[in-house]
C-alpha positions as CSV (number, residue, x, y, z in Angstrom):
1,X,29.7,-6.5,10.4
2,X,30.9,-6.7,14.2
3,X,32.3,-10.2,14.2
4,X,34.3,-8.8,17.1
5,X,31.2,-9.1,19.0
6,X,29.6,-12.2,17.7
7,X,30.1,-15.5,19.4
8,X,30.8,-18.6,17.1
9,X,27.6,-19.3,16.9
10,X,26.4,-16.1,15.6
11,X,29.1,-16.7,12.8
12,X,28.0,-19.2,11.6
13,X,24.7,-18.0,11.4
14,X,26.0,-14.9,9.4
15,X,27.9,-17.0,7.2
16,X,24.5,-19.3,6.6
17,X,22.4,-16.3,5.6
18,X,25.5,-15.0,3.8
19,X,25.4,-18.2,1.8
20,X,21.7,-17.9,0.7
21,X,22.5,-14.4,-0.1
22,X,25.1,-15.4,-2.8
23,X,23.1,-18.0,-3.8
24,X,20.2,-15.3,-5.1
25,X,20.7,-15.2,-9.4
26,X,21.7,-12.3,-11.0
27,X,19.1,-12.8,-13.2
28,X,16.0,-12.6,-10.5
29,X,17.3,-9.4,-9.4
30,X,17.3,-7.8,-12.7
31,X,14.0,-9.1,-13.3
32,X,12.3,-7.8,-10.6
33,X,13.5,-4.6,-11.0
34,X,12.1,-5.0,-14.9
35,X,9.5,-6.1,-13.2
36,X,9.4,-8.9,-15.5
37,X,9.0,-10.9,-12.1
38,X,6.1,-9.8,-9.8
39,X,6.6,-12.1,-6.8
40,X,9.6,-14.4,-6.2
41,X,8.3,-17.3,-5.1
42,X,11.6,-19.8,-5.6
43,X,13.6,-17.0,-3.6
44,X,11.1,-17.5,-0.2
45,X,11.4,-21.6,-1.0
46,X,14.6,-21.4,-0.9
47,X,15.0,-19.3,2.4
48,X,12.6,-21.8,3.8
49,X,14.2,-24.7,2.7
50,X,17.8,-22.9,4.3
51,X,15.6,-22.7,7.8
52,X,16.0,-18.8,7.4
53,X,12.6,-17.8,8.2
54,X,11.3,-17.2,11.7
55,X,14.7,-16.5,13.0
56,X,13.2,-15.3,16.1
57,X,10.4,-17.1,16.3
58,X,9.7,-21.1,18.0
59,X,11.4,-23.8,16.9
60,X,8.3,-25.9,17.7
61,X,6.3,-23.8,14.5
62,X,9.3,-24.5,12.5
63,X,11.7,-21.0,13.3
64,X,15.2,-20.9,14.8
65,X,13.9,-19.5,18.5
66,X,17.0,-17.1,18.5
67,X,17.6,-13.4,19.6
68,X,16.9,-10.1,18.4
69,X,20.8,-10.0,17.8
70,X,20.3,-12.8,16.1
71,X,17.9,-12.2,14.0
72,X,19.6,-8.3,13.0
73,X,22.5,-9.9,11.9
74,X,20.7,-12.5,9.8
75,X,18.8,-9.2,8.1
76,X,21.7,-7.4,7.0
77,X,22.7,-10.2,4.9
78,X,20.1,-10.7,3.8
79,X,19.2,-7.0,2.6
80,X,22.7,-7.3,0.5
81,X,20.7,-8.4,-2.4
82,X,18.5,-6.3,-2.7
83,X,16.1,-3.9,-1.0
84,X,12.7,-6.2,-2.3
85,X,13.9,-9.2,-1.3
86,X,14.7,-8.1,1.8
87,X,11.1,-6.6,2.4
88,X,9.8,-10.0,1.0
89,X,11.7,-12.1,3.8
90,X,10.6,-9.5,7.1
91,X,6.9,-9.3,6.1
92,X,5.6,-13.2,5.9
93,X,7.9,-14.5,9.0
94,X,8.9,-11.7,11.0
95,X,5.9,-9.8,10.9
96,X,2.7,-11.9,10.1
97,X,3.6,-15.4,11.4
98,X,4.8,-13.2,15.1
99,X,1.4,-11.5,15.1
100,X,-0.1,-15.0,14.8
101,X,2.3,-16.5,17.5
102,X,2.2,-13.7,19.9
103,X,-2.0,-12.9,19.3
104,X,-2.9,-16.0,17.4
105,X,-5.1,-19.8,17.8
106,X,-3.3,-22.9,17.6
107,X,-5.3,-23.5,14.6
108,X,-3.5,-20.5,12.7
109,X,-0.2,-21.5,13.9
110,X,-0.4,-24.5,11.9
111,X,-1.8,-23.3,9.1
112,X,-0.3,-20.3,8.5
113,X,3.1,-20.5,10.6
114,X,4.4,-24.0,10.2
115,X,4.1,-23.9,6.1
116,X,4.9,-20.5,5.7
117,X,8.7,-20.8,7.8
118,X,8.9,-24.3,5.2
119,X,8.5,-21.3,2.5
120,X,5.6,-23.3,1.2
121,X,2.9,-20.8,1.5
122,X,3.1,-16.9,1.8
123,X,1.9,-14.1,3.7
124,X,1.3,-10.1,4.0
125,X,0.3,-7.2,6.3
126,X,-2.5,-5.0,5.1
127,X,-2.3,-1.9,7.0
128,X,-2.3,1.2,4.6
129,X,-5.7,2.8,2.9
130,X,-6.0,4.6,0.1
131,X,-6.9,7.4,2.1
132,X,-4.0,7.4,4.3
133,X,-1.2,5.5,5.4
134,X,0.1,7.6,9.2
135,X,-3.4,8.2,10.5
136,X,-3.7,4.2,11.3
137,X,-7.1,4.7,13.2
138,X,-8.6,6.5,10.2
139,X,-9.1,3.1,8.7
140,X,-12.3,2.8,7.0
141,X,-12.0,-1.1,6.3
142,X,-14.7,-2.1,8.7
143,X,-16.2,-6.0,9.3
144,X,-19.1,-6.5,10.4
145,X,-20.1,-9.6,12.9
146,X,-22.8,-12.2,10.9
147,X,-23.3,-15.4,13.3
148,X,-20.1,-17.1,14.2
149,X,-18.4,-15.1,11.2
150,X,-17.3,-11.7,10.5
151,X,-17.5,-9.7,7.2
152,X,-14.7,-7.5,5.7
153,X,-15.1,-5.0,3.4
154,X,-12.5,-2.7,2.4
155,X,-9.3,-1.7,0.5
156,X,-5.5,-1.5,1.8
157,X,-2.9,-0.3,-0.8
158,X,1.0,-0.4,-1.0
159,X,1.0,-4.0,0.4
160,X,4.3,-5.8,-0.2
161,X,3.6,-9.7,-1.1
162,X,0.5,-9.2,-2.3
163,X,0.5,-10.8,-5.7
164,X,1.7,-14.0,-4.1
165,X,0.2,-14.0,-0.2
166,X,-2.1,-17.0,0.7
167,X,-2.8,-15.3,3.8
168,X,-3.4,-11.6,4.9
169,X,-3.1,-10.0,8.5
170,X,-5.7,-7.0,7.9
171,X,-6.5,-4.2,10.0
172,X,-11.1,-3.6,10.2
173,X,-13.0,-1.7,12.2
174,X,-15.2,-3.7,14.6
175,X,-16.4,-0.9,16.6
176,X,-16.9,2.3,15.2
177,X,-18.1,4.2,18.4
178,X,-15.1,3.1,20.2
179,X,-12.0,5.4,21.0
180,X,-9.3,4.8,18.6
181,X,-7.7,2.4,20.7
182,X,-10.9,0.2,21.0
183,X,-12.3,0.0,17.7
184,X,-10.3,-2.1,15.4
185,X,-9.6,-6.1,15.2
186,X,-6.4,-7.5,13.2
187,X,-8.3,-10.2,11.1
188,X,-5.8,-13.3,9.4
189,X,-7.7,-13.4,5.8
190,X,-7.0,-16.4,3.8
191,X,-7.0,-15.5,-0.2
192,X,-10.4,-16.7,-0.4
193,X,-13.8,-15.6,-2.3
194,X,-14.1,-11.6,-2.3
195,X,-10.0,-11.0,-2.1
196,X,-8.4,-9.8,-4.6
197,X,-5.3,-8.2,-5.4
198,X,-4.0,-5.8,-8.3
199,X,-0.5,-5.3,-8.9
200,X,-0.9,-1.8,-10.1
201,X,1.9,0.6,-9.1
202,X,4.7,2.2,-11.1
203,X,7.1,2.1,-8.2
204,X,10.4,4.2,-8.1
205,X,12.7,0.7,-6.4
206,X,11.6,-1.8,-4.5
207,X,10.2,-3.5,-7.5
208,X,9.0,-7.2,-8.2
209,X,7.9,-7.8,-4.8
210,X,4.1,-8.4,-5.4
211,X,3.4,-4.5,-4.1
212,X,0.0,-4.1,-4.8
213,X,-3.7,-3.0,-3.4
214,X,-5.3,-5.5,-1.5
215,X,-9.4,-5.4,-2.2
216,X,-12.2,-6.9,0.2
217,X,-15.2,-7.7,-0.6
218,X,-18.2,-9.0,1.5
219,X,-15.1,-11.6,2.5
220,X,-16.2,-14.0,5.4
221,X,-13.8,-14.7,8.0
222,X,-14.6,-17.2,11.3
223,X,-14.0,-15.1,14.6
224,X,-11.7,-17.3,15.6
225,X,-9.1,-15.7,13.2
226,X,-9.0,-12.5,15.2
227,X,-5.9,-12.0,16.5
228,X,-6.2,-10.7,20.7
229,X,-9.9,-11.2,20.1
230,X,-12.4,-8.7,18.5
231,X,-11.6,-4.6,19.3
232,X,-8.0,-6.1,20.5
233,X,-6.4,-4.9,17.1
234,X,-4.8,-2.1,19.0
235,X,-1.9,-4.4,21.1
236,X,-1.2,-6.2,18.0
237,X,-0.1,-3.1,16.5
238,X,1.7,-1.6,19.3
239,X,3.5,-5.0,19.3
240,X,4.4,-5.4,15.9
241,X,5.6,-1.8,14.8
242,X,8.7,-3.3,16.6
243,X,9.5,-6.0,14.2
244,X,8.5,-4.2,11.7
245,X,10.5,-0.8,12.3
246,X,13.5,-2.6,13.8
247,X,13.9,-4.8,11.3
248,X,13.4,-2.3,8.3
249,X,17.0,-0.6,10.4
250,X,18.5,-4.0,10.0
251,X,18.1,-4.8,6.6
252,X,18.4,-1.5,5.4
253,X,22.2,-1.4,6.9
254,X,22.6,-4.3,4.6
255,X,21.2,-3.3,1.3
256,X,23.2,0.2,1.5
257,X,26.6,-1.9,2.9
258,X,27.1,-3.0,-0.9
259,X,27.3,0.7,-2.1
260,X,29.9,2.3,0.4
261,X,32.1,-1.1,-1.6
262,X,31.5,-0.3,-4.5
263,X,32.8,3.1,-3.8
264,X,35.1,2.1,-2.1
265,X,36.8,-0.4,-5.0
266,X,36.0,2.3,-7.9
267,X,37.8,5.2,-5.6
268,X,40.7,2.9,-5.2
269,X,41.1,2.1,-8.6
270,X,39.6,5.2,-10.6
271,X,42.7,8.1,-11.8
272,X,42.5,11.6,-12.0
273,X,45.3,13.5,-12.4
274,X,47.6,10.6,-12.1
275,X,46.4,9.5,-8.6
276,X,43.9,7.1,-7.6
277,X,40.7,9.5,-6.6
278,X,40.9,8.0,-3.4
279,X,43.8,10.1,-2.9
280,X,41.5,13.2,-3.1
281,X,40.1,14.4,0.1
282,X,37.2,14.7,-1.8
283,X,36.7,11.7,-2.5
284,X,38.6,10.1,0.7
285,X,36.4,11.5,2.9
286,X,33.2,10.7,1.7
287,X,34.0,7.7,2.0
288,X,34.8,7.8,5.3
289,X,31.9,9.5,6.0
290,X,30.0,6.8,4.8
291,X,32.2,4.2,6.8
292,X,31.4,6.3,10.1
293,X,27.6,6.2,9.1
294,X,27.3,2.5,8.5
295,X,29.1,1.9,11.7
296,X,27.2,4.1,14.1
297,X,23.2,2.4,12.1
298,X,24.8,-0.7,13.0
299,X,25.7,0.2,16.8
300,X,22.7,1.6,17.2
301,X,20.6,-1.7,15.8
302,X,22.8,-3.1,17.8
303,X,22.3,-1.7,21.1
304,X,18.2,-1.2,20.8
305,X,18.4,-5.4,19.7
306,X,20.1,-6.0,23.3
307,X,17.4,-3.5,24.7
308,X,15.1,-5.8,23.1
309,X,16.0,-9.3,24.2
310,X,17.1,-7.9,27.6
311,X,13.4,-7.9,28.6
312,X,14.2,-5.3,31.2
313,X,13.7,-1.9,29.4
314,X,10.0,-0.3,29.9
315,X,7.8,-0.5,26.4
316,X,8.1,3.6,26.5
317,X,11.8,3.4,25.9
318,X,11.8,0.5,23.8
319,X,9.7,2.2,21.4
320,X,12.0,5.8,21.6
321,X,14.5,3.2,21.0
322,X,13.1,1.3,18.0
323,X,11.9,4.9,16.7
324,X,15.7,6.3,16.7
325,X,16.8,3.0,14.7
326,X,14.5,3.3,12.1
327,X,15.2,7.1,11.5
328,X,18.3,7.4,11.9
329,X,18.9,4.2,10.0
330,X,17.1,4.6,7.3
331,X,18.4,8.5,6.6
332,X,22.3,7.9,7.0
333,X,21.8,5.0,4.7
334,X,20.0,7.4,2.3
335,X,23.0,9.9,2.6
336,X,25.5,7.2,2.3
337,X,23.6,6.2,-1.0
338,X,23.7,9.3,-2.4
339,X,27.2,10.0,-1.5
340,X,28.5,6.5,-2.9
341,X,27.3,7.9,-6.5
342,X,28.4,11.1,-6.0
343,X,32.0,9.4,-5.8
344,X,31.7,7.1,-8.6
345,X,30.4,10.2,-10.7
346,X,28.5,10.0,-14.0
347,X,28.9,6.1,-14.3
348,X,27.0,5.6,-11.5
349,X,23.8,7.4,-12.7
350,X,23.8,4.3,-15.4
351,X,23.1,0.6,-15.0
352,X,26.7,0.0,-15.7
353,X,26.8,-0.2,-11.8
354,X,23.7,-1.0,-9.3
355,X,23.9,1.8,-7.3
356,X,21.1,3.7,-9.0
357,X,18.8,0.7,-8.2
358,X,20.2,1.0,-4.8
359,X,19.4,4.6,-4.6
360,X,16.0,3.8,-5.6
361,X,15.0,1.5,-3.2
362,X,16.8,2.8,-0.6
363,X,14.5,5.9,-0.9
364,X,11.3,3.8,0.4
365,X,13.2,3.6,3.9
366,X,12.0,6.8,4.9
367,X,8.2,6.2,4.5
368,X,7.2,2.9,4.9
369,X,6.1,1.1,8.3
370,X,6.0,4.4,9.7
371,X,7.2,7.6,8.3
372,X,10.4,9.3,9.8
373,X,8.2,12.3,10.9
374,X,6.3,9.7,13.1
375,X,9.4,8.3,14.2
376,X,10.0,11.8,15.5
377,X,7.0,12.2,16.9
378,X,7.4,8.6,18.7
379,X,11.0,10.0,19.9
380,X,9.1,13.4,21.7
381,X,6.4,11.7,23.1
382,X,8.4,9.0,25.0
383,X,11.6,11.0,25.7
384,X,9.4,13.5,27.7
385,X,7.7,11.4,29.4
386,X,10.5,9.2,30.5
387,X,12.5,12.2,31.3
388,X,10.1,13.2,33.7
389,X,9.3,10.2,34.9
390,X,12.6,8.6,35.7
391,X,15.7,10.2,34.6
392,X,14.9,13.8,36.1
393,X,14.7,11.4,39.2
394,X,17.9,10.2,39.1
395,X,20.7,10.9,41.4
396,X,22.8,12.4,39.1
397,X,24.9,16.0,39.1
398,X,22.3,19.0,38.3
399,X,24.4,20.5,35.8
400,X,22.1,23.8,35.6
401,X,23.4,25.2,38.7
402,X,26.7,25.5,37.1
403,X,26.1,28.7,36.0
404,X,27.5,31.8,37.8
405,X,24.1,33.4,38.3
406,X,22.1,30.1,38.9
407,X,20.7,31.9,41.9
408,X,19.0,34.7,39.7
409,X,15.3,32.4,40.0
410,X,13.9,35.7,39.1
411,X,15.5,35.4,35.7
412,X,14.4,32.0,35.4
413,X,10.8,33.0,33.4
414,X,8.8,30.3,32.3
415,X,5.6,32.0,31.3
């Protein structure tokens, strides 16, 4: 990590979550891999009981009230582990229990925020349909208003936590005839009568973390647990694709930073031709490459985390910014994956080591909260419109007429 940047504080904070991180057993790992385990329920105690939920979030509802910084570096640790539990730890406290504090009653943020940073209750995000997963305002989970109560009926799938949530944050239609942006409400839905949940996927990695489709039937929910009011689902999601995106970058670094070591011990210690394999450009330099990669995700976390808690960088830019973590994150750590067992060679396509496990899970990077190919789309949209709006303005050198015919307009054809 850049320790040369933390302050003391942030050290200590690193070596707290680093702590918890070693305290994780061996065997709940393998388990949930096996699947043996389908929601780790002592691992989000524990974090609770270790104060490492909410790292972000109030101190009055029970978090740590720290940075974005903060909270990145406090993700990569925690990712070490594995990829599951790292998705476990983001979804309750960094993405429901925000929604709740940002959008949220006082009556939710006691009884959804308080217990769930103690790690005494649990939560999930239901977002994805079975008929699609990018086209968010397709949703055809719709509720319907019935006196002071609203009605849900529906289906989300691929929803991590959901063999162990107590509570959902779910995505409905309220208004149908609305624009896009207009029709939909973010509901919190207590597991109550007409929710259930089937842990029913064969999943390539990311295992044992309760992923599973989230049913709703005729399920009554008091207005009151509308997050931004009804039709105001739109701002909670704009708000928390941030969390959600820059916090998959920060914990992926971490659950990627255990392969480029294990390469990096087996190279230094594995002989070919009477040399260590290190030796080997090869070799040597995938490693490196991997080195390079981990460095620049983490400088870029980095740098969009300070954009973040500067409070000073417009929303358009934020989200470019956000959008360029998460890619760019997530697909060097995917490269540095795959590299890591091409150095270790045959052994690591076995169990012997974890990094096919790691390989596995790293793969969901690259689709969840957001495909990379909307992250692209994100990236056009906003660097266009902020190029045009405000850095084309700036007083800066106009390169372009450094040409020896700059003059020829008439060569200059647009149309």
């Amino acid at each position: 990590m850049f320790d040369y940047i933390m302050t003391d504080e942030q050290k200590q904070l690193r070596d707290e979550a680093r702590a918890f991180t070693k305290w994780v057993p061996r065997e709940l790992i393998l388990d949930m891999d096996a699947e043996k385990i389908q929601f780790p329920h002592d691992y989000l105690r524990e974090a609770g009981r270790r104060n490492l939920l909410g790292i972000r979030l109030p101190k009055g509802y029970g978090g740590r009230g720290l940075s974005w910084v903060d909270d990145a570096i406090v993700a990569e640790e925690i990712g070490v582990a594995s990829y599951s539990l790292a998705c476990l730890w983001g979804v309750g406290a960094d993405i429901v229990c925000e929604a709740i504090i940002e959008f949220g009653c006082e009556e939710l943020k006691q009884k959804v925020v308080v217990p769930l940073l103690k790690g005494e209750t649990f939560a999930a995000e239901g977002l994805t349909e079975p008929r699609g997963g990018s086209d968010f305002f397709g949703a055809t989970t719709y509720a319907k208003k019935d006196g002071d109560d609203w009605i849900i009926n529906g289906q989300k799938r691929f929803i991590v936590g959901a063999e162990g949530a107590d509570w959902f944050l779910v995505y409905a239609v309220t208004d149908p005839d609305a624009p896009p942006h207009k029709r939909m409400t973010a509901f919190i839905v207590p597991r109550t009568d007409g929710v259930e949940t089937r842990y029913i996927y064969g999943l390539m990695g990311v295992r044992g973390g309760g992923a599973g489709r989230l049913l709703l039937r005729d399920v009554r929910v008091p207005e009151r647990y509308a997050l931004n009011g009804i039709n105001g689902g739109y701002d909670v999601f704009v708000h928390m694709m941030i969390p959600e995106r820059l916090g998959t970058a920060a914990m992926t670094i971490g659950s990627v930073r255990p392969a480029v070591e294990i390469a990096t011990r087996y190279s230094a210690k594995r002989k070919a031709f009477g040399l260590p394999i290190q030796s080997f450009q090869a070799v040597g330099f995938k490693v490196a490459d991997c080195a390079l990669l981990l460095d620049a995700a983490r400088s870029m976390v980095y740098s969009t985390c300070l954009a973040v808690d500067s409070k000073k960088v417009h929303p358009g830019r934020i989200r470019r910014m956000v959008s360029q973590s998460k890619k760019f994150v997530t697909e060097s750590a995917w490269e540095i994956a795959n590299k890591c067992m091409q150095v270790v060679g045959g052994i690591g396509y076995t169990n012997v080591y974890p990094l096919e496990r790691i390989v596995r899970d790293i793969r969901l990077s690259m689709i969840w909260v957001g495909s990379n190919e909307i992250m692209q789309l994100i990236i056009q949209n906003e660097w266009y419109k902020e190029y045009f709006k405000v850095l084309s303005k700036e007083a800066v050198r106009d390169v372009e007429q450094d040409a020896v015919n700059a003059g020829e307009v008439e060569e200059k054809v647009y149309e």
